[in-house]
C-alpha positions as CSV (number, residue, x, y, z in Angstrom):
1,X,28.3,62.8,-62.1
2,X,28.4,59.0,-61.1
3,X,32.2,59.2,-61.9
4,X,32.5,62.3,-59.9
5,X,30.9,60.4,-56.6
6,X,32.7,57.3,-56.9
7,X,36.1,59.6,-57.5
8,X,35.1,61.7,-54.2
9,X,34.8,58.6,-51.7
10,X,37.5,56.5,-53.4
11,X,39.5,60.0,-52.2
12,X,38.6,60.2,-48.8
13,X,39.3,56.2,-47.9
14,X,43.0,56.6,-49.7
15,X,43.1,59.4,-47.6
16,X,42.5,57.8,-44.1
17,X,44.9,54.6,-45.7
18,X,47.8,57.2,-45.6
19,X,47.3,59.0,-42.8
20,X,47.4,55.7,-40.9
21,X,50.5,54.7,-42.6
22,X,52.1,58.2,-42.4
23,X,50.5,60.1,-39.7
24,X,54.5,60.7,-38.4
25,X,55.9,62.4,-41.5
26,X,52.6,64.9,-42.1
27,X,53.4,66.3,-38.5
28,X,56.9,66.6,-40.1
29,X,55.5,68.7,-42.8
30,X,53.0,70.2,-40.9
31,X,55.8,71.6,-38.7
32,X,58.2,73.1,-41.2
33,X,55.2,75.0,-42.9
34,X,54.5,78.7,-42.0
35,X,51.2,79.4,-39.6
36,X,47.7,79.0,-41.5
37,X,49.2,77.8,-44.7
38,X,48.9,74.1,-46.1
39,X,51.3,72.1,-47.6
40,X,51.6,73.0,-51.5
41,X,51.2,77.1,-49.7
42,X,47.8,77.7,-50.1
43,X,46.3,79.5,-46.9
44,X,44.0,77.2,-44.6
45,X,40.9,79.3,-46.0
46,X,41.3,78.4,-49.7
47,X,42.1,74.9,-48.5
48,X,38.5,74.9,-46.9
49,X,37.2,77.1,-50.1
50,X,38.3,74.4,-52.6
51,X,37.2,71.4,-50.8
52,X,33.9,72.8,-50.1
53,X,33.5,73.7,-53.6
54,X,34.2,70.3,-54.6
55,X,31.8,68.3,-52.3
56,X,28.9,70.3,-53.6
57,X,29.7,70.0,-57.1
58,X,30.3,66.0,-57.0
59,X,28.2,65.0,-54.6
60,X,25.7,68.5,-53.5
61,X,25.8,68.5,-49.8
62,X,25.8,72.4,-50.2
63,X,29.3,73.6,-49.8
64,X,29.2,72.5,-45.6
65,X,31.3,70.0,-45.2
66,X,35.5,70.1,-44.5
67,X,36.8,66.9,-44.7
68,X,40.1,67.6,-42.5
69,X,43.1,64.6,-42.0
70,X,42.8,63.2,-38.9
71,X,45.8,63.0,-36.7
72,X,46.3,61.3,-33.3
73,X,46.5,63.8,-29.9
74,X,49.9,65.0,-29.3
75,X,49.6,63.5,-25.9
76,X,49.1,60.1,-27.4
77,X,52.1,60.5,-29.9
78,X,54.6,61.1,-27.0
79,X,53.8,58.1,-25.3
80,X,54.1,55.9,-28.5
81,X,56.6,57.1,-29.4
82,X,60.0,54.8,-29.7
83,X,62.0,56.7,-27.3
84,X,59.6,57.4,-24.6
85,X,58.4,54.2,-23.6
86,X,59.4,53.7,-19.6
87,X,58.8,50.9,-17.6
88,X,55.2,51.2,-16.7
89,X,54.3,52.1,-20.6
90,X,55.8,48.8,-22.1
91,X,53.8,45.6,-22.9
92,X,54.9,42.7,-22.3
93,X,54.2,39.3,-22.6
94,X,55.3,37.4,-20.2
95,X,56.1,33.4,-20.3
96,X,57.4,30.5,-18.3
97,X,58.1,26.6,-17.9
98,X,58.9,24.5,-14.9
99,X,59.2,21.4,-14.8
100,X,59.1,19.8,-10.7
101,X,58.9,16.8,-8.6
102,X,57.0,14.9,-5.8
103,X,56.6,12.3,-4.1
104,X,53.3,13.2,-2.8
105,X,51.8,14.0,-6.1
106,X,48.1,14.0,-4.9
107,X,49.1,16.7,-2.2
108,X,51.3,18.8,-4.6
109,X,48.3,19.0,-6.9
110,X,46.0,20.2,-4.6
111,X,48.4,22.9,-3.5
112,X,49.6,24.1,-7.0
113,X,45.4,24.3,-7.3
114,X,45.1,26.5,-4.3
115,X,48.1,28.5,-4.7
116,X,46.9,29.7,-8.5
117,X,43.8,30.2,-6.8
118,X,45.3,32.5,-4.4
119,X,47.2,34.7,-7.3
120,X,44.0,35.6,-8.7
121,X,44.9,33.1,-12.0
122,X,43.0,30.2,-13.8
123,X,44.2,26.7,-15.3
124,X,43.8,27.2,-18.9
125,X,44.2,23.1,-20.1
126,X,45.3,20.5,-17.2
127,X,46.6,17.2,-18.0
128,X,46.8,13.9,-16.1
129,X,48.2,10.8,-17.2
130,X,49.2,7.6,-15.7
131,X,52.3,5.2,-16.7
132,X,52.5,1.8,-16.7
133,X,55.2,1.7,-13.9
134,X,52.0,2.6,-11.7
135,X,53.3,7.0,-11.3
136,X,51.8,10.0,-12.9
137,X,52.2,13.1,-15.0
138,X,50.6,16.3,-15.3
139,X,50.8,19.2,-17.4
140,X,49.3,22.2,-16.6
141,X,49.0,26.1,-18.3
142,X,48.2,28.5,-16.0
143,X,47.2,32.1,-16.2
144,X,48.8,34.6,-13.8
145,X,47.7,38.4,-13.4
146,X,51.2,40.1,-14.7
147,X,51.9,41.7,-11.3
148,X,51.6,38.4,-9.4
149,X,53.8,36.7,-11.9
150,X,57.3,36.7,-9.8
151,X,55.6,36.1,-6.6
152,X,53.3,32.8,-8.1
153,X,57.0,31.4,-9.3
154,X,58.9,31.9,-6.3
155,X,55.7,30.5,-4.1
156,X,56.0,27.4,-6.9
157,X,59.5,26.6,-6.0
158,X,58.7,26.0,-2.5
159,X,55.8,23.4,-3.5
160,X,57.5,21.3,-5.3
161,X,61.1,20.3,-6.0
162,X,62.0,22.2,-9.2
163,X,64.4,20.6,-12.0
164,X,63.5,23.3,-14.6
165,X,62.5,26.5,-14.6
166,X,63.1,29.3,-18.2
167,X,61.3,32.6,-18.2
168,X,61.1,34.5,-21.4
169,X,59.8,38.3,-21.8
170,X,58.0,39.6,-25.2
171,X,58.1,43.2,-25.5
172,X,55.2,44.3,-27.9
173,X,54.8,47.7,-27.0
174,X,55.9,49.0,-30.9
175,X,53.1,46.5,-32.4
176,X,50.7,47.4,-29.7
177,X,50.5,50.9,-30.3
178,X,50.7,51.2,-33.9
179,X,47.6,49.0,-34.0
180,X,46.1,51.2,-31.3
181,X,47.0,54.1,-33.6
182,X,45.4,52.6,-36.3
183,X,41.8,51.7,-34.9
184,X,41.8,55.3,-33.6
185,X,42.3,56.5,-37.3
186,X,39.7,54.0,-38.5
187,X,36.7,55.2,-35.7
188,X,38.0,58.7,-37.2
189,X,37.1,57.8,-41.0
190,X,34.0,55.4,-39.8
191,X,32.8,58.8,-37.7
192,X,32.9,61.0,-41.0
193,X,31.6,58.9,-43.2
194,X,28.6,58.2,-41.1
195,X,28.3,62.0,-41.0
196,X,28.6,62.0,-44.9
197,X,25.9,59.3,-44.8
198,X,23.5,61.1,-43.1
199,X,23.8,64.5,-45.5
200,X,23.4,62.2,-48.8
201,X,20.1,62.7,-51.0
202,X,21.0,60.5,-53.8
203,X,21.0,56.3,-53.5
204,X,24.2,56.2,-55.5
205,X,25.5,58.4,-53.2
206,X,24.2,56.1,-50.3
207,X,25.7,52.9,-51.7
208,X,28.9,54.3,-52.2
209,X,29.4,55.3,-48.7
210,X,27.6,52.2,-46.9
211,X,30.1,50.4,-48.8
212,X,33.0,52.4,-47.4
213,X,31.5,52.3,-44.1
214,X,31.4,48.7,-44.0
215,X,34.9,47.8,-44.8
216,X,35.6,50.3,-42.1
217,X,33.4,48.0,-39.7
218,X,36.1,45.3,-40.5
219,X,39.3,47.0,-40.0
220,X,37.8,48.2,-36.7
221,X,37.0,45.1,-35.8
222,X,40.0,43.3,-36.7
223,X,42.1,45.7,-35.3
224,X,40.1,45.9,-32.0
225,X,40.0,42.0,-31.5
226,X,43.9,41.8,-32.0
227,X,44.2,44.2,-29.2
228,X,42.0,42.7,-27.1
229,X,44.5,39.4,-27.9
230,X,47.3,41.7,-26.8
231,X,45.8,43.0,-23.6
232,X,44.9,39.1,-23.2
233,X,48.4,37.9,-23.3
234,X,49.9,41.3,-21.1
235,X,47.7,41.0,-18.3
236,X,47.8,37.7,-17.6
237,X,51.6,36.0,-17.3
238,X,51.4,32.1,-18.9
239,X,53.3,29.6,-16.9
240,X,53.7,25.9,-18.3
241,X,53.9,23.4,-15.2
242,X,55.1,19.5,-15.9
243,X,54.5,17.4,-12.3
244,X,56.4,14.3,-12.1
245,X,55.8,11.4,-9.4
246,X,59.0,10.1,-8.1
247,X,60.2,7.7,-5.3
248,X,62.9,9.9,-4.7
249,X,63.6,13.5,-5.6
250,X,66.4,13.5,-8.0
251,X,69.4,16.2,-7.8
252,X,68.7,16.7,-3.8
253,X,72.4,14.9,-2.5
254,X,74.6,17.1,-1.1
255,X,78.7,16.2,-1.7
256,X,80.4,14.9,0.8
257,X,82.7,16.2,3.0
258,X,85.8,13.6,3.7
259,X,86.5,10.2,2.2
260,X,84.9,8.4,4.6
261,X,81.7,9.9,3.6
262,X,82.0,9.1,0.6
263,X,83.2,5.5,0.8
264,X,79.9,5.2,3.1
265,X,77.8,6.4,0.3
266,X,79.2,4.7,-2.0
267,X,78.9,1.5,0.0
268,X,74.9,2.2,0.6
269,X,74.4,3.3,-3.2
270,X,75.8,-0.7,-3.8
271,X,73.5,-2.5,-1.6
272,X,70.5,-0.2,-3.0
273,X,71.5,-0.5,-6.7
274,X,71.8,-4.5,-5.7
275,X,68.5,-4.7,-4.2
276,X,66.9,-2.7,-6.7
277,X,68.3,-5.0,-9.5
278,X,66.5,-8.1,-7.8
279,X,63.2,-6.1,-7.2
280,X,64.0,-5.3,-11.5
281,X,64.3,-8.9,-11.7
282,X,61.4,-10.3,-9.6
283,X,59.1,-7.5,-11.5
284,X,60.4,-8.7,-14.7
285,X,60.1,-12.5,-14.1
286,X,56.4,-11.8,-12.9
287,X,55.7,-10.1,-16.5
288,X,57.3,-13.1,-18.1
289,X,56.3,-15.8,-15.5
290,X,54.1,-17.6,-18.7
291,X,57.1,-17.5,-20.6
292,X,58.8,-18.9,-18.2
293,X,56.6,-21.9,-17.5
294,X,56.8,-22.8,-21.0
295,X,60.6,-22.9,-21.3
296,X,60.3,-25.1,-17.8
297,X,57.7,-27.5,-19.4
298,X,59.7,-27.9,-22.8
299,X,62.9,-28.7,-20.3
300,X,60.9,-31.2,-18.0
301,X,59.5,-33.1,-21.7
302,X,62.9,-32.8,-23.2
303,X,64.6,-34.7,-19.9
304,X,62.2,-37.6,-19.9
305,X,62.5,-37.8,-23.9
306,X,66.1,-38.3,-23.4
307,X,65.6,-40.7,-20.1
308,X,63.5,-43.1,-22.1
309,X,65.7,-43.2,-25.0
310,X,68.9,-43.5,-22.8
311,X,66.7,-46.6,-20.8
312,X,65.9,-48.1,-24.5
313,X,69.3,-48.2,-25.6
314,X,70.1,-49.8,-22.3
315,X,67.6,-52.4,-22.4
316,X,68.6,-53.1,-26.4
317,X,72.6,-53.3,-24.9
318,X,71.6,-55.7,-22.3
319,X,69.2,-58.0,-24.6
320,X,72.1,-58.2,-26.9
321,X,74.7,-59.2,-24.6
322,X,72.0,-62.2,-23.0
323,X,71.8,-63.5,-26.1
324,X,75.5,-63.3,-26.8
325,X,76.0,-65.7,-23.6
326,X,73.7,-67.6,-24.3
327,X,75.0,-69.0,-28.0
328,X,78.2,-69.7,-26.7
């Protein structure tokens, strides 16, 4: 009899396992057979016969129970289905990265701040850092309800000066609803077996079925929190900000018009590319002013240690030529 239990609810979870995995090709069948008859011909009532039969003998709930294959509404079918999805019906993940400039970067944080505010969104990580020329960065994810995502972007580009901006859309909608599909299945099978559960009278019986009711637990579970992931990353857009602080705003010049535009240009960018060499040269010499001072007070020792010897050799030349005059 114990072989005849464990064969009964081994059965009915291979059972669910398939119809999740081919709930599409039993409607296929299902369709081609004649009214009230199953699939190997047998009319519906000798199908419910049989299978009543067998519970009571293997596991003596009294010849009450129909175990009958779950299958999705029809309704639900057409709408997951991979030619019916419109607009409205697909999900999709929805994804950007900007990168921008400022030269107010204290104001231009404030606003992106208030503006994601505005849009109903949320900063997910924010990131601040400063660089040793004395500017700063920031980095910045931000959530965006999916039908405020165009409108946050545009509103973005009149913040801040945009250098970068890439958009990318996701469409889940064939993974979203076959998981959907399969946690429906599952709350099926974890319905039935709870109703099995409470018509068992022996403890084998019992184990066998809390067993089979808690693995079904865990593929609800699973299944429900990657949906909830799903829903997560459909109804709220991410949007990956870089801020940059600048002096000037890069990419901005317009092209001139006539040559003597031009040469004008091209005669300011000289004197500013000259200045800003010496301001690069004054900033470096006061990084290396120590450096400096060293090489100064090696030169300074050097020039008196060739003084004095220049001043000996002179006195040595002189001394030698006195005494030369004064033998002959």
């Amino acid at each position: 009899m114990k072989r005849r239990i464990y064969a009964a609810v081994l059965g009915l979870v291979m059972l669910f396992s398939l119809t999740a995995c081919g709930a599409a090709k039993s409607e296929a069948a299902m369709d081609m057979e004649a009214p009230g008859m199953t699939t190997n011909g047998a009319s519906r009532e000798e199908s419910v016969k049989v299978e009543s039969e067998f519970f009571d003998s293997s596991m003596n709930y009294g010849g009450d129970i129909y175990y009958e294959e779950p299958s999705a509404p029809s309704e639900d079918k057409a709408e997951t289905g991979a030619g019916s999805l419109g607009p409205a019906e697909q999900k999709l993940i929805r994804t950007a990265w900007m990168e921008m400039e400022t030269t107010e970067f204290d104001e231009a944080s404030k606003g992106l701040a208030r503006l994601t505010e505005d849009f109903g969104g949320y900063y997910e990580t924010s990131t601040l850092t400063n660089r040793n020329s004395g500017s700063r960065w920031a980095s910045y994810v931000i959530r965006i309800p999916a039908e405020e995502y165009t409108a946050f972007l545009n509103q973005m580009g009149e913040l801040c000066h945009v250098t970068r901006q890439e958009s990318n859309q996701e469409d889940i909608s064939e993974a979203y609803y076959d998981t959907a599909g399969r946690l429906k299945t599952q709350q099926i099978k974890l319905e039935r077996l709870q109703n099995l559960l409470a018509k068992a009278e022996f403890m084998e019986d019992i184990i066998t079925i809390e067993s089979a009711i808690s693995e079904t637990e865990w593929q609800i579970d699973n299944l429900s929190g990657t949906l909830r992931h799903y829903d997560s990353k459909v109804d709220y857009a991410t949007v990956n900000v870089t801020l940059h602080e600048v002096y000037k705003l890069s990419n901005v010049d317009t092209v001139p018009a006539t040559f003597g535009e031009r040469l004008g240009d091209a005669f300011g960018d000289g004197v500013k590319d000259f200045v800003d060499g010496l301001e690069d040269l004054a900033v470096g010499f006061a990084y290396s002013w120590m450096w400096w001072l060293l090489v100064v007070v090696i030169a300074v020792l050097a020039i008196r240690a060739v003084r004095r010897r220049v001043v000996k050799k002179r006195a040595l030349k002189q001394q030698k030529a006195e005494q030369s005059g004064g033998e002959e």
